[in-house]
C-alpha positions in Angstrom: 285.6 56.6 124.3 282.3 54.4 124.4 279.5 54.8 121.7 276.8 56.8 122.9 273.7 53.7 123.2 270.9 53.4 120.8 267.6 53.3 121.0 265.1 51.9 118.4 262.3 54.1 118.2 259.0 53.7 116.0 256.5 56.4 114.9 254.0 55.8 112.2 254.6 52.3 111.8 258.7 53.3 110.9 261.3 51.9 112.5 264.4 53.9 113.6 267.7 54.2 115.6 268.6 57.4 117.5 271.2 57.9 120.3 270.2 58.2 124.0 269.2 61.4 124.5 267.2 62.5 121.2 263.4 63.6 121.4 261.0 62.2 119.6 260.7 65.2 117.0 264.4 65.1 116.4 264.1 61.3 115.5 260.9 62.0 113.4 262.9 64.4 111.6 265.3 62.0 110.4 262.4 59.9 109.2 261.5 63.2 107.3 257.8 63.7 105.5 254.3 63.2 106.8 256.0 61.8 109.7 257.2 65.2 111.5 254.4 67.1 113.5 255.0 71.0 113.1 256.7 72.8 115.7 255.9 76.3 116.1 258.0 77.1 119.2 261.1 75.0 119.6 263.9 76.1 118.4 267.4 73.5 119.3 269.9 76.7 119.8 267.7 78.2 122.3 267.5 77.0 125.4 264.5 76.2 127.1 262.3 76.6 124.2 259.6 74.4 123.0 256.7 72.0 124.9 254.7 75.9 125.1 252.5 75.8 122.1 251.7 72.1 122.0 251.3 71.8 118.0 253.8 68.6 118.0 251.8 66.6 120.2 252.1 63.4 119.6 250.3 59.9 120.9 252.7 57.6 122.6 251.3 53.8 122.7 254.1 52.3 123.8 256.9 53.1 126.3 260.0 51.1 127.4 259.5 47.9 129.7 262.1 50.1 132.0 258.9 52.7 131.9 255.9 51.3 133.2 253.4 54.6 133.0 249.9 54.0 131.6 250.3 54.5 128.0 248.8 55.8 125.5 249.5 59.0 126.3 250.2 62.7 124.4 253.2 64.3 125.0 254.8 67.3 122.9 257.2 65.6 120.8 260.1 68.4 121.1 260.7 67.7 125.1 260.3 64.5 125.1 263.1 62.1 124.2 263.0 58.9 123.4 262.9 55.4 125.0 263.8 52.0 124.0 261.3 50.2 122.1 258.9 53.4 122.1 255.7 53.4 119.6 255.0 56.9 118.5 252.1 58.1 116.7 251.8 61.2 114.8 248.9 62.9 115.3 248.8 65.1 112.0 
C-alpha cells in the first residue's frame, strides 16, 4: 500500500507536513496555540458541518503553482484543505 502524499503547508510563518487531504484547521491544530482560529460550527464526526459561521476564516497568500487563483484570499479554514506549498495566515 502506497503512503498517502504530503503536503508542506505554512501558517503564521510555521512550517508543516500534513497528508493529502487535510484542511487547513486540522493542520493548524497540529501546530497547536495562537495558531488555530476558533471554530464554532465544525464538528469532524458530523457530516457536512462547518464553513456556516465563518469565525476560522483565514487569509491565504499563497496557493500551489498547480493553483493559479488570485491569491490572497479568505477562506474558512475547516472546508478548505490544503495545497502544496500553501501560505496561511491566521487572522486572530
Amino acid at each position: 500500500m502506497s503512503e498517502q502524499p504530503k503536503f508542506k503547508v505554512t501558517i503564521d510563518n510555521i512550517t508543516i507536513d500534513v497528508p493529502a487531504g487535510t484542511t487547513i484547521l486540522n493542520a493548524a491544530r497540529q501546530i497547536g496555540g495562537d495558531v488555530t482560529p476558533p471554530a464554532m460550527c465544525y464538528y469532524s464526526k458530523l457530516e457536512g458541518s462547518g464553513g456556516k459561521c465563518r469565525t476560522c476564516l483565514v487569509e491565504v497568500s499563497k496557493g500551489s503553482e498547480k493553483d493559479p487563483r488570485p491569491m490572497p484570499k479568505l477562506v474558512a479554514s475547516c472546508r478548505t484543505t490544503v495545497m502544496d506549498g500553501m501560505e496561511v495566515k491566521s487572522i486572530t
